[in-house]
N, C-alpha and C positions, 0 to 999 in steps of 0.2 A: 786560169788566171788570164785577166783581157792586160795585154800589153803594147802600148804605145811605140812604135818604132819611129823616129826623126833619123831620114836620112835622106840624104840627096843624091847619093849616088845610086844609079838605077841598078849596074848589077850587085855592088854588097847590098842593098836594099834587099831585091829578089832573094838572095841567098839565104839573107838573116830572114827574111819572112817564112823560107819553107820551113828552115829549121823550127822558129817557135812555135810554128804550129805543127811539125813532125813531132812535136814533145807534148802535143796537147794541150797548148795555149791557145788563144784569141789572137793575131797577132793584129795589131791594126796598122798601116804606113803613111808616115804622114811626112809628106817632103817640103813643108812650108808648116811655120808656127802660123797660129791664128792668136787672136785674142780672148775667145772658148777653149776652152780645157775639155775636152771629152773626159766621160769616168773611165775609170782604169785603176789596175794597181802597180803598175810597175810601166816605167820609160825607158826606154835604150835610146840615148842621145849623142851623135858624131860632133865631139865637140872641138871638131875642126874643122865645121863647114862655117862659111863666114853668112850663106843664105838661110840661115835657121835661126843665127843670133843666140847661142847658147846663153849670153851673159845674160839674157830679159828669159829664153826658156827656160832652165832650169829653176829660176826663182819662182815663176808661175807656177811649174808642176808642184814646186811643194808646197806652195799655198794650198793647190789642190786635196795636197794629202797623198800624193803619185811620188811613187820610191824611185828614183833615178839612178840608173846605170849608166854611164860617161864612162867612153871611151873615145881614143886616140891610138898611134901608133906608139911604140914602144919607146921610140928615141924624143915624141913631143914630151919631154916631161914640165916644159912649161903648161901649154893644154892640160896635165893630167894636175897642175898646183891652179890652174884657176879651176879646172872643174872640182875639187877640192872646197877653193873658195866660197863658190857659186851655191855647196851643200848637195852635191852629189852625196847618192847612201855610195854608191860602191863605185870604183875607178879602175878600169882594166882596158887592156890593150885591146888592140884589135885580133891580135893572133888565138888572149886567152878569150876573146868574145865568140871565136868561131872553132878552137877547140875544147873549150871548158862550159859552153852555155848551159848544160842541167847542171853542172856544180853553181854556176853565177846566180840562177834561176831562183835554185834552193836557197838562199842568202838572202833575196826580198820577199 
């Protein structure tokens, strides 16, 4: 599966990148939104970064047809009711994004 990673922070970036591709994914990272959509099937997007602009990304991927995974920390539960809004498929934290990612995985 080729998956789109939106993050800005360098090292959860790094980290989440080795994992999806230590499970046999594509991972691809992408620390700024463009106005192109790469193909893909699935997005992991940090939708507490204010330089990615979730509210305009997440609409875009799924025009694309791109399954969005949004996440936040545990206690933003505002973040996790606009990522909600916004049509995220799945909403997890960040603790279950980096101990649960092949169960997350399996879901899109």
């Amino acid at each position: 599966m080729r998956i789109l990673i939106y993050e800005d922070n360098l090292m959860w970036s790094s980290r989440l990148v080795k994992s999806v591709n230590g499970l046999g994914h594509e991972a691809v990272l992408k620390t700024q939104a463009t106005e192109e959509t790469e193909q893909a099937d699935a997005a992991i997007v940090n939708l507490g970064s204010s330089t990615l602009k979730p509210e305009h990304l997440v609409p875009q991927l799924n025009r694309a047809g791109i399954k969005v995974i949004g996440h936040a920390g545990h206690k933003e539960k505002e973040l996790h009711e606009i990522g909600r809004d916004l049509g995220c498929h799945l909403l997890v934290t960040n603790s279950e994004l980096t101990h649960k990612l092949p169960q997350i995985l399996q879901k899109v």
